[in-house]
C-alpha positions as CSV (number, residue, x, y, z in Angstrom):
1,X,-14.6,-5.0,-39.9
2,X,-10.9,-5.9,-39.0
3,X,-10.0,-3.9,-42.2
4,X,-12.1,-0.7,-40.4
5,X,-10.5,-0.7,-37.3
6,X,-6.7,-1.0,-38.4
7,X,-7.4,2.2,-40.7
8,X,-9.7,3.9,-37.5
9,X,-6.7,3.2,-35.8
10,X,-4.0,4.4,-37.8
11,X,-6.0,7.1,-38.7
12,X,-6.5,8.8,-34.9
13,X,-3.1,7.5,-33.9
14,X,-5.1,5.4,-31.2
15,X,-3.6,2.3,-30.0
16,X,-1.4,2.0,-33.3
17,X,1.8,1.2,-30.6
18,X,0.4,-1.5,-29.0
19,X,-0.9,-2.9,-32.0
20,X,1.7,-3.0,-33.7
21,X,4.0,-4.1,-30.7
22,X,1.8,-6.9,-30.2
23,X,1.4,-6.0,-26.5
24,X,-2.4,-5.0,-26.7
25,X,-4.4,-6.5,-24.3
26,X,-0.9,-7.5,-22.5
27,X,-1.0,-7.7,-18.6
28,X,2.3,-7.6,-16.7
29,X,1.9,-9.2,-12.8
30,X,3.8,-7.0,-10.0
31,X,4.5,-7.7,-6.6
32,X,6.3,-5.7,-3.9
33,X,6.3,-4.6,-0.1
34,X,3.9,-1.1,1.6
35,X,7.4,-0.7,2.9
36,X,9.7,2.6,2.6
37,X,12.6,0.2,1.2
38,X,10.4,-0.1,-2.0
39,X,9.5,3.3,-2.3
40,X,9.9,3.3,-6.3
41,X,7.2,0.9,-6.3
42,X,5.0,2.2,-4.2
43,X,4.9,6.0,-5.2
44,X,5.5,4.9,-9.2
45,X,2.1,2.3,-8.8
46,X,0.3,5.4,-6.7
47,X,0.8,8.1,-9.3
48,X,0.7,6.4,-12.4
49,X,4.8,6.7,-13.9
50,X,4.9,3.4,-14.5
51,X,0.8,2.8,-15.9
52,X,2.5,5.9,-18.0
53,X,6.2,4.4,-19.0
54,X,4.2,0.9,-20.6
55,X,1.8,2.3,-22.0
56,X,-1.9,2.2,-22.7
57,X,-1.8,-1.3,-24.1
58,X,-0.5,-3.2,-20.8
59,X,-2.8,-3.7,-18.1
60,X,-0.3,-3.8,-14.6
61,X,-2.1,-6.1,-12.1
62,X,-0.2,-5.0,-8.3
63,X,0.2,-7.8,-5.5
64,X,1.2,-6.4,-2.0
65,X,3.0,-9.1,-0.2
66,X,4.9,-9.1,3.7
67,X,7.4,-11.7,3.0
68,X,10.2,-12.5,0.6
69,X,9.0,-16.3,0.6
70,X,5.9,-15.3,-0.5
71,X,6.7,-13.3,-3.5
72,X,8.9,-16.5,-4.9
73,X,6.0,-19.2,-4.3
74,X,4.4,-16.5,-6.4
75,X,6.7,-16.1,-8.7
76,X,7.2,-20.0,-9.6
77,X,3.3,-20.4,-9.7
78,X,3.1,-17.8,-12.8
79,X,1.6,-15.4,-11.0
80,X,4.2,-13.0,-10.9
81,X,6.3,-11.5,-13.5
82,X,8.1,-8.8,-11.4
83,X,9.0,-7.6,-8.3
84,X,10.8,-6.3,-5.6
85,X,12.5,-8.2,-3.0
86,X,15.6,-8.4,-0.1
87,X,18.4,-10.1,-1.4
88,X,18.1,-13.4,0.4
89,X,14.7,-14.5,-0.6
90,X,15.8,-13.9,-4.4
91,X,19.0,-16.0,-3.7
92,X,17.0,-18.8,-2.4
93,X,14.5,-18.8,-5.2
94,X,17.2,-18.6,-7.8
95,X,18.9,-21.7,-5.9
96,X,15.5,-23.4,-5.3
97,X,14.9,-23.9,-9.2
98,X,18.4,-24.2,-9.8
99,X,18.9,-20.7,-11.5
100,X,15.6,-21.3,-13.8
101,X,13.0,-18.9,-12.4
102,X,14.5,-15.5,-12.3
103,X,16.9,-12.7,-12.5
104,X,18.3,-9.6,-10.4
105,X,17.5,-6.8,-13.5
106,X,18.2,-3.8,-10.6
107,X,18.8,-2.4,-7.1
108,X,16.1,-0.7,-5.3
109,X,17.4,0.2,-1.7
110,X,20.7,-0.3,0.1
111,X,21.0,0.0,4.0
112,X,18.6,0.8,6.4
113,X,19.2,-2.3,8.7
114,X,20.1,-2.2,12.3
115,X,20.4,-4.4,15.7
116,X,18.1,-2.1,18.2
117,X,18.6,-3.1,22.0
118,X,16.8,-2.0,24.9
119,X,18.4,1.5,26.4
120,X,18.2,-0.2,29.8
121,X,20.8,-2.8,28.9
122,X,24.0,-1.2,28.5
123,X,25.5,-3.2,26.3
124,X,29.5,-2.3,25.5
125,X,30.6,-5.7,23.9
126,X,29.3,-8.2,21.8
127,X,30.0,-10.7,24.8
128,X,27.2,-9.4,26.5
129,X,24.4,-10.3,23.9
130,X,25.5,-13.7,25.4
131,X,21.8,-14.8,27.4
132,X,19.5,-12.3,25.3
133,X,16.2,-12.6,23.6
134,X,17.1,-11.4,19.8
135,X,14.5,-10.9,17.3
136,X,14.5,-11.1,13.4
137,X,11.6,-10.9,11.1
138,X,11.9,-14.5,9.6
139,X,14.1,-17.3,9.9
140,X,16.5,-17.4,7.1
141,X,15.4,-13.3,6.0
142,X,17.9,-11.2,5.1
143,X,18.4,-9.3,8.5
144,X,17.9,-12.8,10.4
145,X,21.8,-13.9,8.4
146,X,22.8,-10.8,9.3
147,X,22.3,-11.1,13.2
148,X,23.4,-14.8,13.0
149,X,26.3,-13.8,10.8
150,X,27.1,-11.5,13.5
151,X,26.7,-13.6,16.4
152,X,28.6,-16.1,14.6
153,X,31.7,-13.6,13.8
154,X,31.7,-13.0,18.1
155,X,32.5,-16.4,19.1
156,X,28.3,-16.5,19.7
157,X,25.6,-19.4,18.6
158,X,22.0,-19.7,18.6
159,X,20.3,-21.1,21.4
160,X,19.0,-23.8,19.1
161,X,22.3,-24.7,18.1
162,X,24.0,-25.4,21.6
163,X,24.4,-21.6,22.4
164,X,23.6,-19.1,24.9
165,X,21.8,-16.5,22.6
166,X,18.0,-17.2,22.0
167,X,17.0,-15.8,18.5
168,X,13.3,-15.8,17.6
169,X,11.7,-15.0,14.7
170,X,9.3,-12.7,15.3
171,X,7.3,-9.7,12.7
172,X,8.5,-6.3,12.7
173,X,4.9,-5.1,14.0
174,X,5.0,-7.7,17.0
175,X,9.2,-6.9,17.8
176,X,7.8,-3.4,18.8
177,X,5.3,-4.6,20.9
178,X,7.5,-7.0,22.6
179,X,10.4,-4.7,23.2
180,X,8.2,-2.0,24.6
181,X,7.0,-5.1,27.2
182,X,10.6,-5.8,27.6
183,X,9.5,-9.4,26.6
184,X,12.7,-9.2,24.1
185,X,16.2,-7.5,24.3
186,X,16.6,-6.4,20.6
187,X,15.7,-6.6,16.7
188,X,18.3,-6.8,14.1
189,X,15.4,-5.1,11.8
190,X,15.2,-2.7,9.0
191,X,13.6,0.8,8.4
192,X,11.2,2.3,9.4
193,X,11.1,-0.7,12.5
194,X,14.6,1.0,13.1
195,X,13.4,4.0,14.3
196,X,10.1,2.9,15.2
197,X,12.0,1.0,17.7
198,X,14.4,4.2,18.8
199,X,11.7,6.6,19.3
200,X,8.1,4.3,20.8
201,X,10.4,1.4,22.9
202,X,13.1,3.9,23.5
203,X,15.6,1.6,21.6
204,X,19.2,2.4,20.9
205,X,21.3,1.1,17.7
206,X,23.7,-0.7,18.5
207,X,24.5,-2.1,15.4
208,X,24.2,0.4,12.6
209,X,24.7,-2.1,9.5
210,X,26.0,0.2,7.3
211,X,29.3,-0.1,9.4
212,X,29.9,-3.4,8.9
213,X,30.0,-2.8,4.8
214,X,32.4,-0.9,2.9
215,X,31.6,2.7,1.7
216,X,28.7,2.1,3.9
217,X,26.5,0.1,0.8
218,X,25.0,-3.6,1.2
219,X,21.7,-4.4,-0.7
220,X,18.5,-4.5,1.0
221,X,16.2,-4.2,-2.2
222,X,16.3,-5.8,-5.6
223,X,14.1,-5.8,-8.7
224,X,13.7,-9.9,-10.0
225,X,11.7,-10.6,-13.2
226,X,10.9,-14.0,-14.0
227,X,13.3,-15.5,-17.2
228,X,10.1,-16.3,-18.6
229,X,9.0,-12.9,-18.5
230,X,12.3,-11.1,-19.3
231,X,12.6,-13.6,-22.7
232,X,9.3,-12.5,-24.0
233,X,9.0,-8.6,-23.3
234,X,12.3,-7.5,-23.1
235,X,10.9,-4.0,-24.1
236,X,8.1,-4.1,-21.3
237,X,11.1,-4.8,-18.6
238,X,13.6,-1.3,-20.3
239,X,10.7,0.5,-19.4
240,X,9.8,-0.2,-16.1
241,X,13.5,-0.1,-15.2
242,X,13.5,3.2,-17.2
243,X,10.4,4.4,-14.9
244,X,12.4,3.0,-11.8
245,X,15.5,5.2,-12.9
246,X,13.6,8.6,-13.2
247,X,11.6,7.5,-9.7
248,X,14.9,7.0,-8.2
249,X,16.4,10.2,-9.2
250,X,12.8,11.9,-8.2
251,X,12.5,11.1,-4.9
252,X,16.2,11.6,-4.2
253,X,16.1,14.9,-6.0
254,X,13.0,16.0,-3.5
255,X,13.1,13.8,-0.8
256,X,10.4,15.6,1.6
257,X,8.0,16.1,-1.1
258,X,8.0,12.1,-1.7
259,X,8.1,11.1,1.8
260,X,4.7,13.0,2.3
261,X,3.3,11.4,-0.9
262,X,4.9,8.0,0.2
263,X,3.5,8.5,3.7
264,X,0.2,9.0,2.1
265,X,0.1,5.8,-0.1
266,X,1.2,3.4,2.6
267,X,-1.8,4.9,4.8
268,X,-3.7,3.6,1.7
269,X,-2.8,0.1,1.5
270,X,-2.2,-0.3,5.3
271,X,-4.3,2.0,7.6
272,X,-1.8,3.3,9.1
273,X,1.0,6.1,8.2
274,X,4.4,7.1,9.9
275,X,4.9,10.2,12.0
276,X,7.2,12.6,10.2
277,X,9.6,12.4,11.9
278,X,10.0,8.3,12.0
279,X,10.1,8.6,8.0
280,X,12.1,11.4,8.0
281,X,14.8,9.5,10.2
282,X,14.3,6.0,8.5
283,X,15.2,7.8,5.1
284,X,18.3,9.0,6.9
285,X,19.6,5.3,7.5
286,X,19.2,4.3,3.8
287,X,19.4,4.8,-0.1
288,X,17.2,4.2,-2.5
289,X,19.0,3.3,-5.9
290,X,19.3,1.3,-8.8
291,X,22.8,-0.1,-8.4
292,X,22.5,-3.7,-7.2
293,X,25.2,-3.8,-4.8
294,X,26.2,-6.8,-6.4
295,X,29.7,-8.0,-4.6
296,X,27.5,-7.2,-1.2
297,X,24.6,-10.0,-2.3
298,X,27.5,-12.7,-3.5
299,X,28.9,-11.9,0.4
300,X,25.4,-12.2,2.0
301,X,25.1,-15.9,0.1
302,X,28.3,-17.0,1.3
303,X,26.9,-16.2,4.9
304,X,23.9,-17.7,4.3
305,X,25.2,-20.8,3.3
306,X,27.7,-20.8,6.0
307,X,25.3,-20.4,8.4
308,X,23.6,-23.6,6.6
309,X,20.5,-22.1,5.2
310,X,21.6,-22.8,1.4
311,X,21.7,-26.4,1.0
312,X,25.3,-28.8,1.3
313,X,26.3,-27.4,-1.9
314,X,28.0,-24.1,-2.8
315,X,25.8,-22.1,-4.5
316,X,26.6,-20.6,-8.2
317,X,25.4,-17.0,-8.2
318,X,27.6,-16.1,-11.2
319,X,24.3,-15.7,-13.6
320,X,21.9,-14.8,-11.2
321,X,22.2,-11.0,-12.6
322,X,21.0,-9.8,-16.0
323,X,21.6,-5.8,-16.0
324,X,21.7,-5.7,-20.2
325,X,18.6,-3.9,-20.3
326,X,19.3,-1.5,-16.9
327,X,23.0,-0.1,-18.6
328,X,21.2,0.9,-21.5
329,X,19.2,2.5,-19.7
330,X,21.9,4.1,-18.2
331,X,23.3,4.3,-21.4
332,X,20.8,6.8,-22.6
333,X,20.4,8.9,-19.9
334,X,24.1,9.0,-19.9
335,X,24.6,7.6,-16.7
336,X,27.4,5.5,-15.5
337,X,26.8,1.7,-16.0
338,X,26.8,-1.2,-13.3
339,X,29.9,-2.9,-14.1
């Protein structure tokens, strides 16, 4: 019978790859955000590129998750094997399991991250955050360094650490809610809550991150795979980050066209879509990319752990990255590589 199938197979050119490449039957666990800053994974998983890129032979099992913490208490459990994630949640699970559990294979997104204050305010100096409500989307997050960073770098503290500004963690659905009620004065947040916040509380940025970097570039989105994963399909991982690539260069190439279908998909998975022209300005705030900002993550560790959130210890990022299989990639497409 065995004998029957292998020449069936051979014979109709059905199934021949993944029998022979041993990845029949293979399932490969993903996990990302129904955000905008993960917009290769959304529209690639909607329209079948990277079902496509595997091929036939690898089942891909999606899990949509709303928090960075999430996806690493995932990720250590086995049930994940790639995904993507803001740079501080991936530093903290590389620290957590002291640089056992996973790798930074790619960038995803850069910028898009902004303070928002209430119009009303007038604010003309940091000084004057001095006595406000500040909200972040989770203590410890990417953006919540960032405004603490910030605060810090003003001669400003944290309520809860004997100073005068209160900062709250509090979910990007709930900041809007809040700031329309006036109930806080501003979210250091990132797209779409940027605009969202401009255009229904009648925000204003005060902080446009991007300012704050040079050439503008910081990461906000990585690709991690777990070392487990990354040791034993090496060739599944080229071509998702050859998928990624081409998705990258897609919906930069025709950026309207994949803000409708983007639009569309995040309706799917959450009810509810973006007014055009929300998504149309969020996707003027950021980048979506495969370069992994890398000297920008090693900066936003060194502020996290400054600001105590990383342990008494220094942490050792140095190996944290594996971009062999994303430069050739690049390679082939003739692309420059991530040096």
């Amino acid at each position: 019978m065995r004998q029957w199938l292998i020449g069936w197979l051979l014979l109709t050119g059905m199934g021949w790859l993944a029998l022979s490449s041993g990845l029949a039957g293979q399932e490969m666990k993903v996990g990302y955000f129904p955000n905008i800053t993960h917009a290769q994974a959304v529209i690639g998983m909607a329209d079948g590129t990277f079902h496509k890129a595997l091929g036939s032979g690898v089942a891909v099992k999606k899990y949509i998750f709303n928090a960075g913490p999430s996806v690493i208490e995932a990720m250590m459990a086995g049930h994940l094997d790639l995904a993507y994630i803001g740079p501080n949640p991936a530093i903290n699970g590389y620290i957590r399991t002291q640089g056992k559990l996973l790798k930074i294979v790619a960038g995803a997104a850069s910028g898009g991250a902004s303070l928002v204050l209430r119009s009303d305010l007038r604010i003309t100096s940091p000084k004057q955050l001095s006595g406000l409500k500040l909200a972040s989307p989770q203590i410890g997050n990417t953006q919540d360094v960032a405004l603490r960073y910030y605060l810090m770098s003003h001669g400003l503290k944290p309520v809860q650490q004997g100073g005068t500004v209160h900062v709250l963690p509090v979910p990007n659905p709930d900041q809007l809610n809040l700031l329309q009620r006036k109930e806080i004065d501003g979210a250091w947040t990132v797209e779409p809550w940027v605009s969202r916040l401009v255009a229904e509380a009648r925000g204003v940025i005060y902080v446009d991150e991007r300012s704050l970097w040079d050439k503008g570039q910081f990461v906000t989105a990585n690709i991690i795979v777990s070392q487990k994963f990354l040791k034993n399909y090496p060739g599944l991982v080229k071509k998702w980050l050859k998928a990624h690539v081409e998705l990258t260069q897609r919906i930069n190439g025709d950026p309207e066209r994949y803000q409708k279908m983007l639009n569309r998909e995040l309706h799917a998975i959450t009810s509810a879509s973006l007014p055009e022209n929300i998504i149309k300005q969020a996707f003027s705030r950021f980048e979506l990319t495969w370069d992994p900002a890398m000297k920008t993550l090693f900066i936003s560790a060194d502020r996290a752990y400054r600001l105590g959130f990383l342990g008494k210890d220094k942490p050792h990022l140095e190996k944290i990255y594996d971009l062999t299989l994303l430069n050739q990639v690049l390679k082939e497409k003739r692309l420059p590589v991530i040096q």
